[in-house]
N, CA, C and O of each residue as an XYZ file, in Angstrom:
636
protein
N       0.842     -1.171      0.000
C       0.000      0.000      0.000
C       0.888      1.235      0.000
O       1.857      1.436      0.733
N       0.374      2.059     -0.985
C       1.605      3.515     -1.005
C       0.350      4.602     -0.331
O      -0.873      4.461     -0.333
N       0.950      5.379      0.059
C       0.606      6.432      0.698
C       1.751      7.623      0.562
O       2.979      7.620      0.640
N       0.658      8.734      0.298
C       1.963      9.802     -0.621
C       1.667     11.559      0.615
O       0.715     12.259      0.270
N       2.266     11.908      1.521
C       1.449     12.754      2.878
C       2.371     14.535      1.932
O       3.538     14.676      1.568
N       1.784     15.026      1.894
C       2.010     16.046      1.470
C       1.523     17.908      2.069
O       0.359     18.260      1.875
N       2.277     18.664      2.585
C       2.088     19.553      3.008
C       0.946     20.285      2.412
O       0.018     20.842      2.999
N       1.186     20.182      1.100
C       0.571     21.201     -0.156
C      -0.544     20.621     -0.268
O      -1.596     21.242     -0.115
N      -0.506     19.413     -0.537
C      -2.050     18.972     -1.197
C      -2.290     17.657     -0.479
O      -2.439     16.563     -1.023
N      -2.309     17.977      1.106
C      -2.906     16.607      2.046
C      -2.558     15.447      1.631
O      -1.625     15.110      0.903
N      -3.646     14.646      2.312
C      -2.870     13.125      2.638
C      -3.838     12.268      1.229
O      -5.035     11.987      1.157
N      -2.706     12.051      0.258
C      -3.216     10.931     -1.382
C      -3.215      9.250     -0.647
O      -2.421      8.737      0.142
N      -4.226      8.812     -1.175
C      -4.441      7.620     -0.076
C      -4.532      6.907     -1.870
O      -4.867      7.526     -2.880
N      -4.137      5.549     -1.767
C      -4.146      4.317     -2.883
C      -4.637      4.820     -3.980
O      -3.929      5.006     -4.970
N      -5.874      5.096     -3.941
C      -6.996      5.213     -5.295
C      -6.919      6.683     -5.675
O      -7.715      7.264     -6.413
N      -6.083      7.096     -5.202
C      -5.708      8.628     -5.655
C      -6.839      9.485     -5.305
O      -7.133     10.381     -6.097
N      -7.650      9.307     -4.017
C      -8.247     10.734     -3.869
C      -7.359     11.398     -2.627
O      -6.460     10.748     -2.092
N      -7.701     12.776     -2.213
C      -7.229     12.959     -1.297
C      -7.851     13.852     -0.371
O      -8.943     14.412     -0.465
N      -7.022     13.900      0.507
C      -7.939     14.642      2.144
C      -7.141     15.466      2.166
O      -6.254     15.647      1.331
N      -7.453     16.346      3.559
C      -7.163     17.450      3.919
C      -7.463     17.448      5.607
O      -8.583     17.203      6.056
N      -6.620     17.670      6.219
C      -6.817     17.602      7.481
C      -7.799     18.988      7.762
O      -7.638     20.043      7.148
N      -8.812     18.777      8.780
C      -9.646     19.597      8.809
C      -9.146     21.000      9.583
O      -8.038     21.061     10.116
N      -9.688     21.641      9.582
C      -9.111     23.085     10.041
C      -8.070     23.673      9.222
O      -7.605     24.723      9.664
N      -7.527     23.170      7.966
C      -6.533     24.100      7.697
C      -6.928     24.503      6.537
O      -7.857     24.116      5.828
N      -6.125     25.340      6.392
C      -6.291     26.970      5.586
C      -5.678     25.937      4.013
O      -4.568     25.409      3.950
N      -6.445     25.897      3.219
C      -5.719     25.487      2.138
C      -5.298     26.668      0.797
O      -4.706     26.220     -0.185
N      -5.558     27.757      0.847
C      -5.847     28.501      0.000
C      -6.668     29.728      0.265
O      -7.768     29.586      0.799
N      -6.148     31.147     -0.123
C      -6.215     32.446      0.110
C      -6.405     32.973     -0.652
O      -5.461     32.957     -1.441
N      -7.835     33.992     -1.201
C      -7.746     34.717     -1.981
C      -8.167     36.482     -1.511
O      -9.220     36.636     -0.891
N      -7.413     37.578     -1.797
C      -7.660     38.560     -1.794
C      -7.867     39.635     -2.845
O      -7.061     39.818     -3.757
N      -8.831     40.243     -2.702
C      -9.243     41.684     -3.883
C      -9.315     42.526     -2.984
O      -9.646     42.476     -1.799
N      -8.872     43.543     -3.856
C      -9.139     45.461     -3.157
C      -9.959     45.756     -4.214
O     -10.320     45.027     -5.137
N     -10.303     47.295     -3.900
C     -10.976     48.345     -5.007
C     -11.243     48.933     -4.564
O     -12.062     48.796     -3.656
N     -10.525     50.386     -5.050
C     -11.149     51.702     -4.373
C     -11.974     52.695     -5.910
O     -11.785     53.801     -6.417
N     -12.976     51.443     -6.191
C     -13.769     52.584     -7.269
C     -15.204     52.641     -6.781
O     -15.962     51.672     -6.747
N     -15.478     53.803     -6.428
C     -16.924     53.985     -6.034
C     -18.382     53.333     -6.472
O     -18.803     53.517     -7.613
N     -18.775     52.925     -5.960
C     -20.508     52.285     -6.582
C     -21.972     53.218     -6.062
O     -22.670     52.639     -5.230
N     -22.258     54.076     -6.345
C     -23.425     54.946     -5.935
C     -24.636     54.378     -6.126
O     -25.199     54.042     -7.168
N     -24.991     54.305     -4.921
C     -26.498     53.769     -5.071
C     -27.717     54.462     -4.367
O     -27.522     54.807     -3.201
N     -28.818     54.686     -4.859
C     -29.951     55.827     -5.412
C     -30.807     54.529     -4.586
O     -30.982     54.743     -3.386
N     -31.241     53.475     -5.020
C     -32.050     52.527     -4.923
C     -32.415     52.012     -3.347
O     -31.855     52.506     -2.368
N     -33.398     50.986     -3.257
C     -33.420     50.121     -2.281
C     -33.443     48.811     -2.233
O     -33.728     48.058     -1.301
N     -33.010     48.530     -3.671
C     -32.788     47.148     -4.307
C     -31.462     47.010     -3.852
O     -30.648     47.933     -3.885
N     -31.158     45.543     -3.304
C     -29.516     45.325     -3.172
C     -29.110     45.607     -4.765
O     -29.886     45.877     -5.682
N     -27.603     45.458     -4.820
C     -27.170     46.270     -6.035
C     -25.572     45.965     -6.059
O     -24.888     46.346     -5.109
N     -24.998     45.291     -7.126
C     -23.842     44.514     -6.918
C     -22.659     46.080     -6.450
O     -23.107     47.180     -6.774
N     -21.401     46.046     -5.806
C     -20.948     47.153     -5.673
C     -19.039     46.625     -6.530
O     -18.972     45.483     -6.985
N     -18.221     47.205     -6.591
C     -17.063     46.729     -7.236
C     -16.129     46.118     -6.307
O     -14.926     46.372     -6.356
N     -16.787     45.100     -5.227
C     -16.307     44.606     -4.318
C     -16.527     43.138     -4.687
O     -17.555     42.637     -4.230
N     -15.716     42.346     -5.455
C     -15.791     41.249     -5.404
C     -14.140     40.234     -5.736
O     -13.030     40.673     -6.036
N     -14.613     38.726     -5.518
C     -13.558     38.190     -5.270
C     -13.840     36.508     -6.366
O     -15.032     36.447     -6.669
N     -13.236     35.605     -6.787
C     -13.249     34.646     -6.901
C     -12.407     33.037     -6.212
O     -11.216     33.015     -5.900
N     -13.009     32.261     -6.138
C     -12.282     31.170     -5.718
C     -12.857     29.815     -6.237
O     -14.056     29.716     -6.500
N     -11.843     28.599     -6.408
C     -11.825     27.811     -6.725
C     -11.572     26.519     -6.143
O     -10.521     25.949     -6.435
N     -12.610     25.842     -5.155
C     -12.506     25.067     -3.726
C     -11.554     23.652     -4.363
O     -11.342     22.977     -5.371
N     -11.332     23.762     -3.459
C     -10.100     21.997     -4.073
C     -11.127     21.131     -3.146
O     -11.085     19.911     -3.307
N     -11.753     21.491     -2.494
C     -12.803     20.076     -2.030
C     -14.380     20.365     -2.187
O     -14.691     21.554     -2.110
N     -15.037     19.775     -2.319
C     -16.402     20.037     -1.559
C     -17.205     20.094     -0.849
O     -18.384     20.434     -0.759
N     -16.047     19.519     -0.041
C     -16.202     19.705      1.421
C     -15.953     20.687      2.237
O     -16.320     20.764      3.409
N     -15.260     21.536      1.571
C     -14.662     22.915      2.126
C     -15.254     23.987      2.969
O     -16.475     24.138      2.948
N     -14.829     24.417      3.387
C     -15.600     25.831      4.094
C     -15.050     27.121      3.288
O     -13.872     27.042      2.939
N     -15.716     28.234      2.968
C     -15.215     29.609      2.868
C     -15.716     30.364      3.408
O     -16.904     30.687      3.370
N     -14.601     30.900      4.202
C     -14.462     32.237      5.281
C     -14.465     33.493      4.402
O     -13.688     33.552      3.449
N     -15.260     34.446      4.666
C     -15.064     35.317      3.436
C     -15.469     36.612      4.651
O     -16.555     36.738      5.217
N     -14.352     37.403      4.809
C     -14.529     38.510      5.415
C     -14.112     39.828      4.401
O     -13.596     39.730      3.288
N     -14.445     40.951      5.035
C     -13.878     42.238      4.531
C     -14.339     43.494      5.017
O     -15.055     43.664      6.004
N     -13.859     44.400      4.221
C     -14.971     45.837      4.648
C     -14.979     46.703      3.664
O     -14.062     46.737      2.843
N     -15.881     47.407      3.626
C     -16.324     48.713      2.572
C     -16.714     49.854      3.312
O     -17.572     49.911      4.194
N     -15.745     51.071      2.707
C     -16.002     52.577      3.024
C     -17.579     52.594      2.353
O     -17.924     51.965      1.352
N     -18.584     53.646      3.327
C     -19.309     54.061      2.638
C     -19.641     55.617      3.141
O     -19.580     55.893      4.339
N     -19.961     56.515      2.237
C     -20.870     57.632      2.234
C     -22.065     57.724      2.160
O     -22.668     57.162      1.246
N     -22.777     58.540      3.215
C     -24.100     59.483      2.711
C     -24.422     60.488      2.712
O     -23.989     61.295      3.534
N     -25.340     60.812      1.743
C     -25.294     62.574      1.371
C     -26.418     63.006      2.287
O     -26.159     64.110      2.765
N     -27.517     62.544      2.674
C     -28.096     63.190      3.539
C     -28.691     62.086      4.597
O     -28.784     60.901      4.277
N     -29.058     62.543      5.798
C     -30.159     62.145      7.197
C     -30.990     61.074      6.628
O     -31.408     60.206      7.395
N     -31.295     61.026      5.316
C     -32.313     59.877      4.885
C     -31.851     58.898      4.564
O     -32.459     57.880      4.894
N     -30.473     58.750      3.718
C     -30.070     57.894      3.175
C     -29.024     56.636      4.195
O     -27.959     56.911      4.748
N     -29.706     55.304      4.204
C     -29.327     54.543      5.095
C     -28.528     53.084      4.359
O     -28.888     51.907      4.330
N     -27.372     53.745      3.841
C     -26.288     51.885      3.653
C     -26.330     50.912      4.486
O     -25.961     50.953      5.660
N     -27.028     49.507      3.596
C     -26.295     48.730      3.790
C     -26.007     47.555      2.574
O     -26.315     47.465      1.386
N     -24.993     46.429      3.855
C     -23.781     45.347      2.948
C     -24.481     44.294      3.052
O     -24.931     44.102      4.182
N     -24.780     43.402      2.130
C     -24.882     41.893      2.457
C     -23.991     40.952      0.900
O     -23.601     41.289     -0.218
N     -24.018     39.901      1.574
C     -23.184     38.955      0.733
C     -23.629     38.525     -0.186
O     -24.781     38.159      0.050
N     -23.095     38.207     -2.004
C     -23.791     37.533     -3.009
C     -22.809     36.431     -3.467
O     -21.655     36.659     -3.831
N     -23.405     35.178     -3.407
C     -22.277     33.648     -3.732
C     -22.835     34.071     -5.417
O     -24.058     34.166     -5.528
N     -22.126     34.281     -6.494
C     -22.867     33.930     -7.955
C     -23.815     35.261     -7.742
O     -23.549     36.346     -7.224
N     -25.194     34.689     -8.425
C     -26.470     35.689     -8.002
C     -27.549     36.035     -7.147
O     -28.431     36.888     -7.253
N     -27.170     34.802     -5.880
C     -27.658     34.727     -4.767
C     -27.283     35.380     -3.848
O     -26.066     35.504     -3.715
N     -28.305     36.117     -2.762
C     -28.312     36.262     -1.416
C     -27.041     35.638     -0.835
O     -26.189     36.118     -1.583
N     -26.506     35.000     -0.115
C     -25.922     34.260      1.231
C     -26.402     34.689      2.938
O     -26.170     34.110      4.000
N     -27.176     35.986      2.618
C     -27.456     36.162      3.842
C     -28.699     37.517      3.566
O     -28.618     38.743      3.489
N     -29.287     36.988      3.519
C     -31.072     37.851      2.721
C     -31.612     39.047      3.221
O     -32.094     40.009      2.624
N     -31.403     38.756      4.787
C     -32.493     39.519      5.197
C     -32.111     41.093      5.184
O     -30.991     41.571      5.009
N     -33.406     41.818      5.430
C     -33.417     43.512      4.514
C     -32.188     44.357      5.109
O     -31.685     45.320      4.531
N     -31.780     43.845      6.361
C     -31.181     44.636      6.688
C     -29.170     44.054      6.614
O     -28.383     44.550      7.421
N     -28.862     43.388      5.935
C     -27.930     42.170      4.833
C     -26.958     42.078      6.784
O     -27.278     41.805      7.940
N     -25.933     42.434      6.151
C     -24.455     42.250      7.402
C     -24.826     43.365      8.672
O     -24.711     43.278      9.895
N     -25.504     44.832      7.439
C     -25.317     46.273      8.562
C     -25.209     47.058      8.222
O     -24.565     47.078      7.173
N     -25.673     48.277      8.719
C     -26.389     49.527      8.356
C     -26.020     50.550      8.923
O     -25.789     50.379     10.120
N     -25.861     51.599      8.530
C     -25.863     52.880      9.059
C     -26.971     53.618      9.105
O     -27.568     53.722      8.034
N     -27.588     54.364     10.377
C     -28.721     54.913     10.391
C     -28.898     55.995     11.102
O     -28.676     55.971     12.312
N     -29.195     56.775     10.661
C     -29.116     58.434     11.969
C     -30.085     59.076     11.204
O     -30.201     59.269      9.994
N     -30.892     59.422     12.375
C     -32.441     60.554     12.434
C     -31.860     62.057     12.219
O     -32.683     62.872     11.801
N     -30.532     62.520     12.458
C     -30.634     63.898     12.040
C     -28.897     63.886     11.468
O     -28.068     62.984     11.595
N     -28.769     65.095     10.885
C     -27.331     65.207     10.047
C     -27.450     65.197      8.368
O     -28.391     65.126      7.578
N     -26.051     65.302      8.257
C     -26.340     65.172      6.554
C     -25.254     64.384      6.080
O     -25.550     63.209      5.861
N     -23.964     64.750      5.843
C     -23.268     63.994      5.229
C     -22.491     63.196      6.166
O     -22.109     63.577      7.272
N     -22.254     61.867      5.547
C     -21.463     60.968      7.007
C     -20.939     59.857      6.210
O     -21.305     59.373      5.139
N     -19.723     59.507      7.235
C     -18.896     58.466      6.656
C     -18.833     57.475      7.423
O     -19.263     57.605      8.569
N     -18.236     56.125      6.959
C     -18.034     54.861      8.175
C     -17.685     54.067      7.108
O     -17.531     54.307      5.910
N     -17.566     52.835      7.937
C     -16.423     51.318      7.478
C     -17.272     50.888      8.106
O     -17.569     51.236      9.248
N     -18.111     49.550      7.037
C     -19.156     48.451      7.157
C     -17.992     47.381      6.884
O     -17.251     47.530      5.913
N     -17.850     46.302      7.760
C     -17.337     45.386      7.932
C     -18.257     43.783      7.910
O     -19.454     43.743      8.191
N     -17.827     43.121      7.707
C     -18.640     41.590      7.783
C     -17.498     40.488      8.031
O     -16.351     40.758      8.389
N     -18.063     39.045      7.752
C     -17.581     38.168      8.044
C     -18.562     36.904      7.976
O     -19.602     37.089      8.608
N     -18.474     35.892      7.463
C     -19.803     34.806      6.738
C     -18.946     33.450      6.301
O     -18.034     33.652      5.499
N     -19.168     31.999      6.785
C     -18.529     31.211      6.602
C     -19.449     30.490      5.671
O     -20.583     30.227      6.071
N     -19.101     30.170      4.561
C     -20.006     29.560      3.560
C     -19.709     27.782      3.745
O     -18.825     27.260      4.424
N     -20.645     27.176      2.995
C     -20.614     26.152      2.171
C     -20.628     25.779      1.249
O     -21.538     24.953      1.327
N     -20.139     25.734     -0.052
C     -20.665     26.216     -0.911
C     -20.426     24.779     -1.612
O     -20.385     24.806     -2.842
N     -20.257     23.461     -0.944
C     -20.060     21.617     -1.781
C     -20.032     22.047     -3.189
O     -21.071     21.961     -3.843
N     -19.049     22.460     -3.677
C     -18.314     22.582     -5.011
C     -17.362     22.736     -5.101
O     -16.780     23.432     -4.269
N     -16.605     22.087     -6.313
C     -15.158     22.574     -6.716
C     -15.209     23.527     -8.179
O     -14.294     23.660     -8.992
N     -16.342     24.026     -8.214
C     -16.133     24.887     -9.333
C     -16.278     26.104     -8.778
O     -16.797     26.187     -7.665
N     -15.724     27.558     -9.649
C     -15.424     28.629     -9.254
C     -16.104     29.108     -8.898
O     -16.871     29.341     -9.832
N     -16.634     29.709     -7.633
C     -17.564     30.413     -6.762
C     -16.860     32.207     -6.815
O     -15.801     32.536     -6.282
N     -17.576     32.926     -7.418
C     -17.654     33.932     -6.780
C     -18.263     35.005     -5.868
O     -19.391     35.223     -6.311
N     -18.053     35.699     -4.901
C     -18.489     36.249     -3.775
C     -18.716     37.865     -3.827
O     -17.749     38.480     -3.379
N     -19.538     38.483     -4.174
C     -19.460     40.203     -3.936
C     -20.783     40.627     -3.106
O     -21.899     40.166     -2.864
N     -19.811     42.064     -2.737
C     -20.566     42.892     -1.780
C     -22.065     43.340     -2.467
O     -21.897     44.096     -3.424
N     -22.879     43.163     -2.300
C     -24.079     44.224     -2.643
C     -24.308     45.103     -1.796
O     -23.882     44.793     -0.683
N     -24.983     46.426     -1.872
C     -25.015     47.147     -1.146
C     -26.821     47.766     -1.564
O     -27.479     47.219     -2.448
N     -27.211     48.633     -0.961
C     -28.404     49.186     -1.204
C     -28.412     50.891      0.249
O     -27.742     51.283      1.204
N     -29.684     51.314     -0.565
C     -29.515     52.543      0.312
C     -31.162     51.999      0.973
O     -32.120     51.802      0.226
N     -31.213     51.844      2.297
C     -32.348     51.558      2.791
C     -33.267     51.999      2.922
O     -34.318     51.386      3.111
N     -33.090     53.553      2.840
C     -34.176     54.418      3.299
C     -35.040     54.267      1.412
O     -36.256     54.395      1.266
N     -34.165     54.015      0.347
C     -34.809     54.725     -0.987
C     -34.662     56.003     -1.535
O     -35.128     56.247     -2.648
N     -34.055     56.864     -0.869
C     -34.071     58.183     -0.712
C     -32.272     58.872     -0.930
O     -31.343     58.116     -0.646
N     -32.075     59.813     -1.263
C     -30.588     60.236     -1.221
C     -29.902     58.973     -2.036
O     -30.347     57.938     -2.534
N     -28.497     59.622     -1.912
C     -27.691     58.241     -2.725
C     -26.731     58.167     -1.297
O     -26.573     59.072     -0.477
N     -25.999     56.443     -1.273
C     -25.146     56.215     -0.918
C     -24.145     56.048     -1.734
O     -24.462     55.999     -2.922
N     -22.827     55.926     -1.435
C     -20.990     55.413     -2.001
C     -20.965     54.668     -1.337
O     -21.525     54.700     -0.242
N     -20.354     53.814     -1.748
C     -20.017     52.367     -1.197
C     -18.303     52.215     -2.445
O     -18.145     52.084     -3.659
N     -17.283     52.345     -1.121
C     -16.259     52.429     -1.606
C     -15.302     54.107     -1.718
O     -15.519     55.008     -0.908
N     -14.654     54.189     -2.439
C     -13.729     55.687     -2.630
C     -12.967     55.537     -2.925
O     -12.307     54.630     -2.418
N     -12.487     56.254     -3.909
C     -10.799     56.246     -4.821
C     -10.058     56.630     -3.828
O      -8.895     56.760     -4.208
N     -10.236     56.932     -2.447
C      -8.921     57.469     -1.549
C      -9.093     56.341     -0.411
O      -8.602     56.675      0.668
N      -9.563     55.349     -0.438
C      -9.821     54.229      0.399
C      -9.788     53.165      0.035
O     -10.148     53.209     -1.141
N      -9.496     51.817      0.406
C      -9.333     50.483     -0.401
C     -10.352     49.537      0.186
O     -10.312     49.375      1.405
N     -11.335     48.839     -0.579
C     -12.296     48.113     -0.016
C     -11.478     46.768      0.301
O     -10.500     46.718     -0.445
N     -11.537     45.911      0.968
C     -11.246     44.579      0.884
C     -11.908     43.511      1.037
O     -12.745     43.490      1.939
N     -11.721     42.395      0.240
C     -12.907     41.167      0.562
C     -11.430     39.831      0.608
O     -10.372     39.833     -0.021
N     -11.996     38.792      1.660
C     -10.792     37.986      1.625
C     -11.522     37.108      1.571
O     -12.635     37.238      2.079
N     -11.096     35.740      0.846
C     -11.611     34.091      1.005
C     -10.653     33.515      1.163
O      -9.604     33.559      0.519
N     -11.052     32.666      2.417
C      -9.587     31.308      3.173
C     -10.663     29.965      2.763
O     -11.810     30.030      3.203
N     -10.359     29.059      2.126
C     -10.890     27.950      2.115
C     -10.195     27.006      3.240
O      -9.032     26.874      3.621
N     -11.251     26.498      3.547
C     -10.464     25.773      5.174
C     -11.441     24.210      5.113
O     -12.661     24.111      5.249
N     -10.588     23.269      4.904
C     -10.939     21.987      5.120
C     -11.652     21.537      6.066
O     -11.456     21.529      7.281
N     -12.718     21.061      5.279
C     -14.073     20.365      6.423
C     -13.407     18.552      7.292
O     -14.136     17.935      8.069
């Protein structure tokens, strides 16, 4: 019986499939972008925050954290972030990761942050982006800034 144990690509057992000891990090992917996405709407709304990856198991987990600068121009207008796997949701509800919200003022800034461990049982290329929306409907939000760097990270980590 051969057995082939490998740092890089886990433990190859006889029939040539192979494992992965669970908990570890097999693979890292990172994107920036500091180009603005303005949004008017209350429809989520893809923003230029996205990332791709390509699971070596399907058993995998992806950790997919990051954060996005956002602006608003006035007291009405309320950002927020939620996650899209492909053209889906990952996390639906109206109010997505988190929001900014204030009853009086006008223009205001902040860093919406997240963090979401997927499943996604595939080895074909999954990609992950920010949507964003302005909650109120009203005013526009930015999501992002040419003088700021958004970031989104994916760690695939063995189930």
């Amino acid at each position: 019986m051969t057995m082939i144990i490998s740092g890089d690509n886990g433990l190859t057992y006889p029939n040539s499939t192979v494992q992965a000891s669970a908990g570890v990090v097999l693979q890292v992917v990172n994107a920036t972008t500091s180009t603005p996405t303005t949004i008017t709407t209350s429809a989520f709304t893809a923003t230029a925050l996205t990332a791709s990856i390509t699971p070596k198991f399907s058993t995998s987990k992806i950790l997919v954290f990051g954060q996005i600068y956002v602006t608003i121009s006035a007291s009405t207008a309320q950002p927020v972030i939620t996650l899209y796997k492909g053209s889906s949701a990952v996390f639906a509800n109206g109010y997505g990761f988190g929001d900014i919200y204030t009853t009086s003022g006008g223009y205001s800034e902040a860093i919406l942050s997240f963090s979401f461990l997927d499943s996604p049982a595939t080895t074909s290329n999954t990609t992950y982006t920010i949507y964003g929306k302005n909650g109120s409907g009203l005013n526009s939000t930015s999501f992002g800034d040419v003088n700021r760097i958004a970031v989104i990270t994916l760690m695939e980590i063995a189930a």
